[in-house]
mmCIF file of the C-alpha atoms, coordinates in Angstrom:
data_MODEL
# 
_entry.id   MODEL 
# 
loop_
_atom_site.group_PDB 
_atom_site.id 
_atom_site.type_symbol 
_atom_site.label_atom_id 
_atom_site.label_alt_id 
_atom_site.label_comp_id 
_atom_site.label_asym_id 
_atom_site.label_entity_id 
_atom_site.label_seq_id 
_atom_site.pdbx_PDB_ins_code 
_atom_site.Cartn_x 
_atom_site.Cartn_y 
_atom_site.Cartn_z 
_atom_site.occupancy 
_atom_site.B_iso_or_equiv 
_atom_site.pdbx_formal_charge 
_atom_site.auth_seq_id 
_atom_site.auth_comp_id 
_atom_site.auth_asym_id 
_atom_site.auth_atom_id 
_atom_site.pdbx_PDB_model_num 
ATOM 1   C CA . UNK A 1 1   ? -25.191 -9.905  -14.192 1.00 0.00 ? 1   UNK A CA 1 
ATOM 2   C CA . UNK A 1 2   ? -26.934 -7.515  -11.758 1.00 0.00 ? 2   UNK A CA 1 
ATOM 3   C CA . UNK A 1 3   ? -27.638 -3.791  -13.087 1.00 0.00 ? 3   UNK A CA 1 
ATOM 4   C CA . UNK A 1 4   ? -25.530 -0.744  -12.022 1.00 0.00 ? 4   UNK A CA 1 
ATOM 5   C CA . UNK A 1 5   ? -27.473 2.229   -11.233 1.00 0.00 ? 5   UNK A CA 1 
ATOM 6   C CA . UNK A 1 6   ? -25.028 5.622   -11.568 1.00 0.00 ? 6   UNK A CA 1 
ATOM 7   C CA . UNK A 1 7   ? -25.655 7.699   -9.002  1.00 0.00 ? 7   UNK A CA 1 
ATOM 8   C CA . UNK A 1 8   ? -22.990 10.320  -9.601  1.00 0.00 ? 8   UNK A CA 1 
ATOM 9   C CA . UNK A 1 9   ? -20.052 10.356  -11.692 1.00 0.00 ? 9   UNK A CA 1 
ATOM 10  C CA . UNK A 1 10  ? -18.068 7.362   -12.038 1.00 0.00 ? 10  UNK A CA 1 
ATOM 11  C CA . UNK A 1 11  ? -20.365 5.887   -9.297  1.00 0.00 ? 11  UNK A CA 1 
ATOM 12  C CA . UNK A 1 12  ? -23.318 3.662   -9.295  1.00 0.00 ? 12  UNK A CA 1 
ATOM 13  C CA . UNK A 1 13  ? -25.195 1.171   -6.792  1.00 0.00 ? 13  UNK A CA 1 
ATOM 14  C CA . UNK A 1 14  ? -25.330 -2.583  -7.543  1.00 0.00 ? 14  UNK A CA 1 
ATOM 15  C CA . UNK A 1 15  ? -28.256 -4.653  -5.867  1.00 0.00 ? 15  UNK A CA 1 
ATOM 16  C CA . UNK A 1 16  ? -29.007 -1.763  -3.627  1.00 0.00 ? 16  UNK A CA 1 
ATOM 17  C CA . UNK A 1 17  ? -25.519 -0.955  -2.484  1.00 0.00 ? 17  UNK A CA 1 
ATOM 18  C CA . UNK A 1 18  ? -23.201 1.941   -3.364  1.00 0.00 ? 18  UNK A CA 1 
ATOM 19  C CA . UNK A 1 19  ? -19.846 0.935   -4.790  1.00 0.00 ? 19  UNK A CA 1 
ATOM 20  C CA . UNK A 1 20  ? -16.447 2.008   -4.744  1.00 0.00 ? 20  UNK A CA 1 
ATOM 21  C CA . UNK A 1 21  ? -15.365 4.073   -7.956  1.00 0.00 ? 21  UNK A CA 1 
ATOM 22  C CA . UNK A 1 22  ? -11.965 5.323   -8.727  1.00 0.00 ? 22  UNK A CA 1 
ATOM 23  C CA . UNK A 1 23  ? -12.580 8.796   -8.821  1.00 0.00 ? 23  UNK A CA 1 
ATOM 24  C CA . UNK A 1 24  ? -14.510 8.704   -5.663  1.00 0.00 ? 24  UNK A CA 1 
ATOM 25  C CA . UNK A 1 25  ? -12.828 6.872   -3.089  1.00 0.00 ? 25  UNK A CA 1 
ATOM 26  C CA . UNK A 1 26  ? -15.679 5.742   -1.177  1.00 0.00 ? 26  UNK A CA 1 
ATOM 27  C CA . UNK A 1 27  ? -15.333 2.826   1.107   1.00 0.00 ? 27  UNK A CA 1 
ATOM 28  C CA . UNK A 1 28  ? -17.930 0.377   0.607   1.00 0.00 ? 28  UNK A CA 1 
ATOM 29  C CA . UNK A 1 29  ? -16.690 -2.915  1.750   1.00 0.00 ? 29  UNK A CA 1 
ATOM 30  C CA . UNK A 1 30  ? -20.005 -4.951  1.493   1.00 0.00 ? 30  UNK A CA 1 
ATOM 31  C CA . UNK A 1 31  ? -19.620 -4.594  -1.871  1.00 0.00 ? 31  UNK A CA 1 
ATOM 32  C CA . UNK A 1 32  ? -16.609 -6.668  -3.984  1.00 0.00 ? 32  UNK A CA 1 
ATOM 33  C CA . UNK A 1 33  ? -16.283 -6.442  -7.791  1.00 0.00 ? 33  UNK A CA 1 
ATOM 34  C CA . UNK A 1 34  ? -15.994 -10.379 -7.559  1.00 0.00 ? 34  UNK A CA 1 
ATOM 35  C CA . UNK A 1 35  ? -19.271 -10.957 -5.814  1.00 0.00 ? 35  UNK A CA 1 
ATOM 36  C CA . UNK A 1 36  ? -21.201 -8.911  -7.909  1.00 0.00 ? 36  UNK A CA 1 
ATOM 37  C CA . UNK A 1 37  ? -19.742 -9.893  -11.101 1.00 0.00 ? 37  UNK A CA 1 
ATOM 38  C CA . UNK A 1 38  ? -18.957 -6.470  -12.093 1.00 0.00 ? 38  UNK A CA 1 
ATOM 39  C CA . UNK A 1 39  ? -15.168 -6.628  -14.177 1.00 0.00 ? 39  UNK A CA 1 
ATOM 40  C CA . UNK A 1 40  ? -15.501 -2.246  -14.476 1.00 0.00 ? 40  UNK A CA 1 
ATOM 41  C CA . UNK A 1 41  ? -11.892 -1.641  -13.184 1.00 0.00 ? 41  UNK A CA 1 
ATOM 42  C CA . UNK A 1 42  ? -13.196 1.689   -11.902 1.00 0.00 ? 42  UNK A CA 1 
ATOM 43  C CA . UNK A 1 43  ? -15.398 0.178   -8.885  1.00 0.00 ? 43  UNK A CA 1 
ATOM 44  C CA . UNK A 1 44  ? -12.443 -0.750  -5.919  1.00 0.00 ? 44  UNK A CA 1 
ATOM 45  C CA . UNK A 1 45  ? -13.150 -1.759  -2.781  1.00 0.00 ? 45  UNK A CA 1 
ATOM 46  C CA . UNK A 1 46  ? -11.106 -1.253  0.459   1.00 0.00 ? 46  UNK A CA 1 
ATOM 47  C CA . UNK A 1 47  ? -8.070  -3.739  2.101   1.00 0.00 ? 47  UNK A CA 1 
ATOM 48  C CA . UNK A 1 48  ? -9.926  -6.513  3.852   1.00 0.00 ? 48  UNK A CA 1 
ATOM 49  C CA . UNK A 1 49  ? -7.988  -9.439  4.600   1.00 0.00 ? 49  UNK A CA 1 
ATOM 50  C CA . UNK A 1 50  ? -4.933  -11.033 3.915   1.00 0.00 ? 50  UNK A CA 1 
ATOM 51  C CA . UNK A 1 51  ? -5.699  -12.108 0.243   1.00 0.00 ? 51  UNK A CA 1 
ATOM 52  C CA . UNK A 1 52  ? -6.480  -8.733  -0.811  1.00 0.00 ? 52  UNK A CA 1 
ATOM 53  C CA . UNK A 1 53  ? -2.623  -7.606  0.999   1.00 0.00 ? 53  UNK A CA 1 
ATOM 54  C CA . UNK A 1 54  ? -1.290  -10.445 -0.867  1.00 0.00 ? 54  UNK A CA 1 
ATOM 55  C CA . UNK A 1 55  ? -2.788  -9.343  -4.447  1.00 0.00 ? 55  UNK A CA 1 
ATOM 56  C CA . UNK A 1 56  ? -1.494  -5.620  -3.439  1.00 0.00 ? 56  UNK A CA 1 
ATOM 57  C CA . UNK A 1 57  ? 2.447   -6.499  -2.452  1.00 0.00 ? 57  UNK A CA 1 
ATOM 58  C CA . UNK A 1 58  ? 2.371   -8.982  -5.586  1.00 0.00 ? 58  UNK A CA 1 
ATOM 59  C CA . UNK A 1 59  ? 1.107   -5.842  -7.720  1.00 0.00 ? 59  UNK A CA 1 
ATOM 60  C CA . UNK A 1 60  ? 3.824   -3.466  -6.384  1.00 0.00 ? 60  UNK A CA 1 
ATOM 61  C CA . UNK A 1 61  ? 6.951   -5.987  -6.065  1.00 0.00 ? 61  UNK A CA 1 
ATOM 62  C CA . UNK A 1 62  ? 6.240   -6.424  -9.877  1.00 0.00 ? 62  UNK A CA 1 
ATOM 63  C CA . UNK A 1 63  ? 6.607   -3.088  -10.474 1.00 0.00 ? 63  UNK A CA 1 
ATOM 64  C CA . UNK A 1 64  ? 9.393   -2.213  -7.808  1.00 0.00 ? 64  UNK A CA 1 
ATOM 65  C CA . UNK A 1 65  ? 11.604  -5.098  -9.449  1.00 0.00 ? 65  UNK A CA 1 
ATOM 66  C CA . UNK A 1 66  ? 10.395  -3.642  -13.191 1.00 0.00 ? 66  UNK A CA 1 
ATOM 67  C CA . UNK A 1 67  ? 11.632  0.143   -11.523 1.00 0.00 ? 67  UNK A CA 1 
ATOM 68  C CA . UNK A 1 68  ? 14.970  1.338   -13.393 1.00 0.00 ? 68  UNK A CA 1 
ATOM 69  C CA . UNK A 1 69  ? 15.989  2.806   -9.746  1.00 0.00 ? 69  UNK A CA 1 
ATOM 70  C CA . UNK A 1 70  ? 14.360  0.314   -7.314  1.00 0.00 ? 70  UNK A CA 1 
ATOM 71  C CA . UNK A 1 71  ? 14.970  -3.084  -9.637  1.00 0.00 ? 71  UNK A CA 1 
ATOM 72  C CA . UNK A 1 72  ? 18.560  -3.033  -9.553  1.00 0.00 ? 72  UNK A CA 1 
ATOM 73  C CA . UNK A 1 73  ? 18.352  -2.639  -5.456  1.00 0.00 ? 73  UNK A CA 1 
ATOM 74  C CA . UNK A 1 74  ? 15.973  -5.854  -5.332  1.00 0.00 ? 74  UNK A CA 1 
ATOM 75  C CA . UNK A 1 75  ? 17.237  -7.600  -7.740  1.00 0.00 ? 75  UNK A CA 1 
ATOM 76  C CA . UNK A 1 76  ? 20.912  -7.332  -8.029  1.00 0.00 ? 76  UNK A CA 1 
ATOM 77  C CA . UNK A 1 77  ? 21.898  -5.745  -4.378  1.00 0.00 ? 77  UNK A CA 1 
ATOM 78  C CA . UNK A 1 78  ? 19.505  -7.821  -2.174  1.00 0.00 ? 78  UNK A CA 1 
ATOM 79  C CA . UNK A 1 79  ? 18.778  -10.550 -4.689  1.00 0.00 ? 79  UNK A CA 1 
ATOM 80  C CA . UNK A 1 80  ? 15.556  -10.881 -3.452  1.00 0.00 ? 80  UNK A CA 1 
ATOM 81  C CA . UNK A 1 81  ? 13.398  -13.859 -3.737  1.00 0.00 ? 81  UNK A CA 1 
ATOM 82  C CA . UNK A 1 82  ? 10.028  -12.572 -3.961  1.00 0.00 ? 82  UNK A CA 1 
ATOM 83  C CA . UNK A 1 83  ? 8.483   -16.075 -4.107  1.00 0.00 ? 83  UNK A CA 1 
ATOM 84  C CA . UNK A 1 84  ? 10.519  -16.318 -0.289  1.00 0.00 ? 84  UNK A CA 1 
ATOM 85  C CA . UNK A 1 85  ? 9.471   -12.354 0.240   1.00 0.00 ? 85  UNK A CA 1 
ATOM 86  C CA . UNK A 1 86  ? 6.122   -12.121 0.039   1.00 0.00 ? 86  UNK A CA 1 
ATOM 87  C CA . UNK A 1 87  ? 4.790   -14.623 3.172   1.00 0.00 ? 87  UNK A CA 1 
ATOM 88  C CA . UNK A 1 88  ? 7.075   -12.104 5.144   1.00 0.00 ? 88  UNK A CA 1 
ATOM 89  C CA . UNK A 1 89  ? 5.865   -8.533  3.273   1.00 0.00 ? 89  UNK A CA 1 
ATOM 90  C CA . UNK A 1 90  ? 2.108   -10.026 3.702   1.00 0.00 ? 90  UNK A CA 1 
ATOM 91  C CA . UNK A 1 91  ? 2.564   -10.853 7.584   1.00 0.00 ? 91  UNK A CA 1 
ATOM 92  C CA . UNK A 1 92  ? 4.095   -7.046  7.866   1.00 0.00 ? 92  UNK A CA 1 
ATOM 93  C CA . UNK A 1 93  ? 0.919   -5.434  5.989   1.00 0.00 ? 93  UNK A CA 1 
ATOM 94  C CA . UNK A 1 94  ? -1.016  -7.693  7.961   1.00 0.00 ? 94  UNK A CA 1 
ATOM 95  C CA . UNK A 1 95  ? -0.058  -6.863  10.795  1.00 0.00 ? 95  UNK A CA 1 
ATOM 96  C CA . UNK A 1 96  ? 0.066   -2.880  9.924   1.00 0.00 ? 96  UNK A CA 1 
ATOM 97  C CA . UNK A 1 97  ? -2.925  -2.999  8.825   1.00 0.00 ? 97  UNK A CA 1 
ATOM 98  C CA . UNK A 1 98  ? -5.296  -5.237  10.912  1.00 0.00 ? 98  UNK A CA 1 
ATOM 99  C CA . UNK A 1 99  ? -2.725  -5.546  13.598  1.00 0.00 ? 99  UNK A CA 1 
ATOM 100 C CA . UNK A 1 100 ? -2.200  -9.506  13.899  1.00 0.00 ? 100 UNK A CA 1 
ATOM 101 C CA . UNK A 1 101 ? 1.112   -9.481  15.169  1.00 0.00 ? 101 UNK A CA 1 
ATOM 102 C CA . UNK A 1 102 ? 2.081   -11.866 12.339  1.00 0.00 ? 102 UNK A CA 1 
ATOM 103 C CA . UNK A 1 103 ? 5.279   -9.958  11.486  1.00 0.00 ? 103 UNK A CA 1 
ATOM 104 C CA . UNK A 1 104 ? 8.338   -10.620 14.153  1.00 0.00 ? 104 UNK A CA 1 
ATOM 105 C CA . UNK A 1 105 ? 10.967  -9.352  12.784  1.00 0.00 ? 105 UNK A CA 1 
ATOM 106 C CA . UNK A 1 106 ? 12.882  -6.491  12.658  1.00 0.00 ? 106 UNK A CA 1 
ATOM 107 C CA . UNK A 1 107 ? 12.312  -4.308  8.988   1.00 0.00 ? 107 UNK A CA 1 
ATOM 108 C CA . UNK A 1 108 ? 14.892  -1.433  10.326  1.00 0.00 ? 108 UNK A CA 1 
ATOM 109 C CA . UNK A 1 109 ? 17.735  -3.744  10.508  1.00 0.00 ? 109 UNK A CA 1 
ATOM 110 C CA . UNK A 1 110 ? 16.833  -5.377  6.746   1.00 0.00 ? 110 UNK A CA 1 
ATOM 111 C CA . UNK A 1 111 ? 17.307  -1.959  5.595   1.00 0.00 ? 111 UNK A CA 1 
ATOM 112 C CA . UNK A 1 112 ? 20.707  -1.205  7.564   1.00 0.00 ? 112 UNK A CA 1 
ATOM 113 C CA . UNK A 1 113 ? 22.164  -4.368  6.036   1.00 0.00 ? 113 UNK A CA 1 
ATOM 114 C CA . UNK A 1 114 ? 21.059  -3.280  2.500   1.00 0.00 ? 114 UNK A CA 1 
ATOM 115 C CA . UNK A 1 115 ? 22.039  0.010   3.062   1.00 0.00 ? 115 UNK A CA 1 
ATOM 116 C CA . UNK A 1 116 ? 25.534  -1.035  4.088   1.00 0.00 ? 116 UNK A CA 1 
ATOM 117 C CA . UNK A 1 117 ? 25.773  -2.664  0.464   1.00 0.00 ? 117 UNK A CA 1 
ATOM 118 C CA . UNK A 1 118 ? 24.095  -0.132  -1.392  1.00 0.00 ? 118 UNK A CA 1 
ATOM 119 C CA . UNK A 1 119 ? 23.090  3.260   -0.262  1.00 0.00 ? 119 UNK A CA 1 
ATOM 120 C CA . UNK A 1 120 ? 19.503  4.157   0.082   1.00 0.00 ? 120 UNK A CA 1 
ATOM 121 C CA . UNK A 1 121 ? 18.845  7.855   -0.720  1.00 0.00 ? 121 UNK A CA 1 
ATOM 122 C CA . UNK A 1 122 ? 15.938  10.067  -0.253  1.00 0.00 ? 122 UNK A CA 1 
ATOM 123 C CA . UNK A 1 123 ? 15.012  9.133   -3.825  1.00 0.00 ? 123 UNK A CA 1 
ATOM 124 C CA . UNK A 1 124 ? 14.893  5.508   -3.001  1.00 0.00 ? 124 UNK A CA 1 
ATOM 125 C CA . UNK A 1 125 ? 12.395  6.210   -0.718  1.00 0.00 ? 125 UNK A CA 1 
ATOM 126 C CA . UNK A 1 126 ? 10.619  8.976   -2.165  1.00 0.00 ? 126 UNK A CA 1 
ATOM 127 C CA . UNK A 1 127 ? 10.175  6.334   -5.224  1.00 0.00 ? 127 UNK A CA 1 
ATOM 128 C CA . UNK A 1 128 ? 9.442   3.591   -3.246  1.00 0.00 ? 128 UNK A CA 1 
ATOM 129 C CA . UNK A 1 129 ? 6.803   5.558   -1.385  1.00 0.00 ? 129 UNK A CA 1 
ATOM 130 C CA . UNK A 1 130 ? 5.226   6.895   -4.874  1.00 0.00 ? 130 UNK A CA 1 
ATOM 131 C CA . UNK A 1 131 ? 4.647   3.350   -6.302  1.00 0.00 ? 131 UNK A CA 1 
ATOM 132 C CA . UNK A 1 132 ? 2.899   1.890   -3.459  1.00 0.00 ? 132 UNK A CA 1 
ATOM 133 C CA . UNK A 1 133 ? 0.409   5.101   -3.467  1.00 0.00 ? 133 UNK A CA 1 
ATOM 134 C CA . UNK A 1 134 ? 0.281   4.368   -7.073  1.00 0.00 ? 134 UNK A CA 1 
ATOM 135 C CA . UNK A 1 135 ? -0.254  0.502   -6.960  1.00 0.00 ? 135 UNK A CA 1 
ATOM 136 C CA . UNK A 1 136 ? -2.714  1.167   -3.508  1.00 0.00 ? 136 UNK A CA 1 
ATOM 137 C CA . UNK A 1 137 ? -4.982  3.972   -5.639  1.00 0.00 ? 137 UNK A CA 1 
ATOM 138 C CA . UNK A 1 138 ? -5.228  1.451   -8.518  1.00 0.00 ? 138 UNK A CA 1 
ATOM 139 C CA . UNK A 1 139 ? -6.026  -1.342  -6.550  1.00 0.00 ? 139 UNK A CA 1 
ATOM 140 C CA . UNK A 1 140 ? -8.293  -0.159  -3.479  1.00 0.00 ? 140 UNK A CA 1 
ATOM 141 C CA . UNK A 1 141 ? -10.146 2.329   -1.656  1.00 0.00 ? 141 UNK A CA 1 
ATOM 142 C CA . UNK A 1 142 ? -11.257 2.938   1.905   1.00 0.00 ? 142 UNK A CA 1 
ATOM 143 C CA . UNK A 1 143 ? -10.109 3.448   5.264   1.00 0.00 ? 143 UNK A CA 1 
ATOM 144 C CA . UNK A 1 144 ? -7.534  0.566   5.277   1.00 0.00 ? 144 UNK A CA 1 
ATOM 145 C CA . UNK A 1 145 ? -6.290  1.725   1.689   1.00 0.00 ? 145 UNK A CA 1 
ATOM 146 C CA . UNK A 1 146 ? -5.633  5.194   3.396   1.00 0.00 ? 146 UNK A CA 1 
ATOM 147 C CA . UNK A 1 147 ? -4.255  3.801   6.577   1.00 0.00 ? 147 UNK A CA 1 
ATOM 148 C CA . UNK A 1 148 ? -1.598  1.690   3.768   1.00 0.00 ? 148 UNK A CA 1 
ATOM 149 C CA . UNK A 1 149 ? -0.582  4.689   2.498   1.00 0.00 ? 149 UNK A CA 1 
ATOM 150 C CA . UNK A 1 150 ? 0.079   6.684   5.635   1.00 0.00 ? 150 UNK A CA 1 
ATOM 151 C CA . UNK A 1 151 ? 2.191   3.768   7.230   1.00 0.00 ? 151 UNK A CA 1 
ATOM 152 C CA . UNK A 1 152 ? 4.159   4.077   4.460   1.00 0.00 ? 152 UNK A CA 1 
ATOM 153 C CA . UNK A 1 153 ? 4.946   7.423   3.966   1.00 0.00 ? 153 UNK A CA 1 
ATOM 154 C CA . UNK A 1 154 ? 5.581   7.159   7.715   1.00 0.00 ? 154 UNK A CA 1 
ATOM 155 C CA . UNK A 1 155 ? 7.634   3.888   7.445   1.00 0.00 ? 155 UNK A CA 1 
ATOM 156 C CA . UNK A 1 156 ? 9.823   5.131   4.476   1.00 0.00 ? 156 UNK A CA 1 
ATOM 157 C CA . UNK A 1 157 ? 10.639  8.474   6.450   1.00 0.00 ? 157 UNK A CA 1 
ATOM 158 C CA . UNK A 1 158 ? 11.278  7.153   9.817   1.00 0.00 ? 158 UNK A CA 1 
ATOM 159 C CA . UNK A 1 159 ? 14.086  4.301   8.105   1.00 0.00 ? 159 UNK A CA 1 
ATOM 160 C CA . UNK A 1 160 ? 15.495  6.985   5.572   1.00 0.00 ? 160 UNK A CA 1 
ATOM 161 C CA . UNK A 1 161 ? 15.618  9.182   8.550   1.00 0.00 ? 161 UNK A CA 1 
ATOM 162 C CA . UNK A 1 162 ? 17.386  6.590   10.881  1.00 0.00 ? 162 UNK A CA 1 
ATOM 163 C CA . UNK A 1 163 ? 19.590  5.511   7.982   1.00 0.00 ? 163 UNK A CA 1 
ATOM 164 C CA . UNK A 1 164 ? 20.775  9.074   7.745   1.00 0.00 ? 164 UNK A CA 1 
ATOM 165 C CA . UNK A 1 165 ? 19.940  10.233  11.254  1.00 0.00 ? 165 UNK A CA 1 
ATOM 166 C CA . UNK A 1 166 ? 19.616  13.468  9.359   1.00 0.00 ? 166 UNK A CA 1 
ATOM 167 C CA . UNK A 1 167 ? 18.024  16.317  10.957  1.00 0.00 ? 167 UNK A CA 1 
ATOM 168 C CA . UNK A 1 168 ? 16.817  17.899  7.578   1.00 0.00 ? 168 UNK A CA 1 
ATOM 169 C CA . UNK A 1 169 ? 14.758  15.324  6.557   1.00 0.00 ? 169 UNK A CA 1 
ATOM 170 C CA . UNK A 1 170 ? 11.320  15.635  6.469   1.00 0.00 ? 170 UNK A CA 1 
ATOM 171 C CA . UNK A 1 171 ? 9.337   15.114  9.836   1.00 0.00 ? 171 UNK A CA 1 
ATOM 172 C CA . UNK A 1 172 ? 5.989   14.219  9.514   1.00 0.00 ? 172 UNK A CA 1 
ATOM 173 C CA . UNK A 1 173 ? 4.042   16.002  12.530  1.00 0.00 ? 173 UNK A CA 1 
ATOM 174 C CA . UNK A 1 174 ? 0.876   14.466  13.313  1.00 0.00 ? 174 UNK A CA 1 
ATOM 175 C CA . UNK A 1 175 ? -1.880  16.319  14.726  1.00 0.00 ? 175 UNK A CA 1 
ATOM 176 C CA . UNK A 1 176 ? -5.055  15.165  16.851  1.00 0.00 ? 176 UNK A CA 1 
ATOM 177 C CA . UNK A 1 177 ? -8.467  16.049  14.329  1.00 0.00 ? 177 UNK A CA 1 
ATOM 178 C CA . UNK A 1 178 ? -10.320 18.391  16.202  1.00 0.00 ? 178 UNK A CA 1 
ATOM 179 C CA . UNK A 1 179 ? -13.586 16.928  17.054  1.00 0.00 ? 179 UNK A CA 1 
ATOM 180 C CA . UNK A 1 180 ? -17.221 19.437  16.316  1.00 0.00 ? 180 UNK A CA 1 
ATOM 181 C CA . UNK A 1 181 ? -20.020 19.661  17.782  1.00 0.00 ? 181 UNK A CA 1 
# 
């Protein structure tokens, strides 16, 4: 088992390469906890591939369906059959994410239909939206980890708001980063 240096709190190198820690959020994707043979739960590495979306929509469709407000919705309104599900929610992310184009279909419409059953409120989406930060910051950390979290803030508010077509929703403005130097 290779030696961690710490460099910093909750931070180390392994074999000459900085890694990922939880508190830090570095993005380091050389370095894998499964190539290195480090099992410290605290050293995450960013979304790379299709595998690691896979391992992340398992991790938060366990908890959605275990969710007093979002497992009745899954389970009992949609009856969803996450073994069916997840090829579909792993092509979306994919293509999200990495931009494959593996997802062809059409999520707002999903969420009509359910919505026509059951209503989805704010707090649907609000919870939705906090366990997927919560299962992404758990799981990963990096540039694609942020970029999973953004698309869905931005996904949940853009269906809630075209749900609702509710002018007091929240609008998420998004602003150019001003470039120095």
């Amino acid at each position: 088992m290779p030696e961690v240096e710490v460099i910093g709190e909750g931070c180390g190198v392994i074999d000459g390469r900085v890694v990922a820690c939880a508190n830090q959020r570095r993005l380091v994707p050389e370095c894998r906890p499964e190539e290195t043979h480090v099992s410290d739960p605290a050293i995450l590495y960013d979304i790379e591939d299709r595998e690691d979306i896979a391992a992340l929509v398992e991790a938060f469709y366990t908890r959605a369906f275990a969710d007093p407000l979002l497992g009745p919705i899954f389970i009992d309104v949609a009856k969803m059959d996450l073994a069916a599900h997840m090829p579909i929610m792993c092509d979306f992310w994919e293509t999200v994410l990495f931009q494959t184009g593996a997802y062809r279909r059409n999520a707002f419409m999903v969420h009509l239909q359910l919505h026509q059953m059951e209503p989805l409120t704010k707090v649907h989406f609000q919870r939705w939206e906090d366990l997927w930060h919560e299962t992404v910051d758990e799981m990963f950390a990096g540039e694609k980890a942020i970029l999973a979290k953004v698309n869905a803030s931005r996904i949940a508010n853009s269906i809630h708001r075209r749900l609702h077509r509710s002018e007091d929703f929240e609008v998420m403005h998004i602003q150019p980063r001003r470039v120095v130097g």
